[in-house]
N, C-alpha and C positions, 0 to 999 in steps of 0.2 A: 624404495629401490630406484634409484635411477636411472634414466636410460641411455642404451647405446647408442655410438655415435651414429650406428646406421637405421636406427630406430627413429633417431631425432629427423634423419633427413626424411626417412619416410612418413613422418608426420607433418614434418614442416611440407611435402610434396603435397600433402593433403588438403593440409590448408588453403594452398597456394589454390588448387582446385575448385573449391569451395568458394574461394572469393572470388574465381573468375564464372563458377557457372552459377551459382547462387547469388550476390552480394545481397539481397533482399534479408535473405535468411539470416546471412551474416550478422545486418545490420539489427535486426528486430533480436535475434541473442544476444547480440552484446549491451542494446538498451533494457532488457529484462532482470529481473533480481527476482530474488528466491523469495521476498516479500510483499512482491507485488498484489498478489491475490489479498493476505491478509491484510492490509495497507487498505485495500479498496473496501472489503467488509467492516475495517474498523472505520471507515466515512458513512457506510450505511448503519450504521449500528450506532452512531452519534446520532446520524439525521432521523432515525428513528427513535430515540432518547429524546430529543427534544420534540418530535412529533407526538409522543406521547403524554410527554408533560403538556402540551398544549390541549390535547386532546382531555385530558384527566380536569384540567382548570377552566375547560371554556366548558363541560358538559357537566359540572360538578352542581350547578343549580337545578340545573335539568332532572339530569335524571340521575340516580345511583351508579346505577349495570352500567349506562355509556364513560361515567368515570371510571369505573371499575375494569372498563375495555382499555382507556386508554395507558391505566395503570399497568394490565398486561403486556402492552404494547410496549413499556417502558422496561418493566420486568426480564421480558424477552429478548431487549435490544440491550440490555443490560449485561447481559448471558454473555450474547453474542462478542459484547466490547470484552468482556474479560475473557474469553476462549480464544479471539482473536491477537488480543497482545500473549493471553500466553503461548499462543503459535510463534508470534513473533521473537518474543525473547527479549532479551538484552543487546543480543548483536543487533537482532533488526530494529529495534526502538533506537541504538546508537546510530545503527545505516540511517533511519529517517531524519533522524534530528540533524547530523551532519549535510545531509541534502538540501533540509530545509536552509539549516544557516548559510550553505555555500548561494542560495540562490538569492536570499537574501545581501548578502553583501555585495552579489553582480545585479541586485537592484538598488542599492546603493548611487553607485557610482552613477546612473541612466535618471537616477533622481535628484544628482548632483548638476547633471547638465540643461536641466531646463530649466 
């Protein structure tokens, strides 16, 4: 349902507000995404993946139970990466990848001038 005309001013009113007594707020909402959170878990949940695998291969002479920690380690971060793309989805796997490659192409160009 759309809104009235006198609905739209009173929001656009609002706005207008917002940006003059906030713009802080403004600005940190409009850099934020709905994926930001699982995005961050799935970098810790890699760097924990591969901390475990290090952890499983460099203690595996050692001792059994400390490879057997690192394997958990892995197990857990394992978890972690697959609860977190499926928080994310398909939208949010396309939102990152599209970030990724726009950023990359504006390093492109900065890599073309030196």
């Amino acid at each position: 349902m759309p809104l009235s005309e006198n609905e739209q001013k009173i929001l656009d009113e609002i706005e207008r507000q917002l940006h003059q007594t906030d713009p802080e707020l403004v600005k940190e909402v409009g850099e934020a995404t709905v994926y930001g959170h699982a995005l961050s878990s799935l970098r810790w949940s890699v760097v924990g993946l591969i901390a475990g695998l290090v952890v499983m291969l460099g203690t595996l002479q050692i001792h059994y139970l400390l490879a057997f920690g690192g394997f958990l380690l892995m197990l857990a971060s394992g978890m972690g990466l697959e609860r977190n793309f499926r928080m994310m989805g398909r939208a949010g796997l396309n939102q990152v990848s599209s970030a990724i490659r726009a950023n990359a192409a504006q390093a492109e160009p900065e890599a073309a001038d030196e």
